[in-house]
C-alpha positions in Angstrom: 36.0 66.3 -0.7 33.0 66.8 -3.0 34.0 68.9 -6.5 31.5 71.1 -7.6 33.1 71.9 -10.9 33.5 69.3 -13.3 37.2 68.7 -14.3 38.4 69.4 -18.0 36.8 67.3 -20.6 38.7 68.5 -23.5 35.0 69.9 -25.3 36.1 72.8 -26.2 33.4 74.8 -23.9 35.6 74.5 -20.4 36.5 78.1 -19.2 37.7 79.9 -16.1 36.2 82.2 -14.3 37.8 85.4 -12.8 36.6 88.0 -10.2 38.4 90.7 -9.0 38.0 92.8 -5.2 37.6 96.0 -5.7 37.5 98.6 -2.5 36.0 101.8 -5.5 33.3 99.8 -7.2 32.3 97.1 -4.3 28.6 98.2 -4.4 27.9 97.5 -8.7 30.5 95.2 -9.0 30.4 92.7 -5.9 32.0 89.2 -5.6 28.4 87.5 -6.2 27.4 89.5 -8.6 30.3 89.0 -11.0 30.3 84.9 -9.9 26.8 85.1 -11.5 28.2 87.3 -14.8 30.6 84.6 -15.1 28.0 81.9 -15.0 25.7 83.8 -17.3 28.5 83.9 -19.6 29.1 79.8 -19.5 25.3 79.4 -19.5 25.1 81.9 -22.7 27.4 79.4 -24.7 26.9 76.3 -23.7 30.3 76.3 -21.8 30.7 74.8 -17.9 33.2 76.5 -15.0 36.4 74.5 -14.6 38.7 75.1 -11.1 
């Protein structure tokens, strides 16, 4: 099995993303586009995803 995150390193910059389904607000707030806030947000820090 391949891992697409890489595992903790201890850096400091390691977070966890979160996305929530919601059945009100599926059209603004959709699984995709809140994977790509939550990579923005890594990206804008300097930080990676970590499972």
């Amino acid at each position: 099995m391949d891992v697409v995150e890489p595992p903790w390193d201890g850096c400091g910059k390691s977070l966890v993303g979160l996305r929530q389904l919601s059945r009100i607000k599926a059209a603004t707030m959709s699984l995709e586009r809140q994977w790509q806030d939550v990579l923005t947000a890594a990206v804008a820090i300097g930080g990676h995803i970590i499972c």
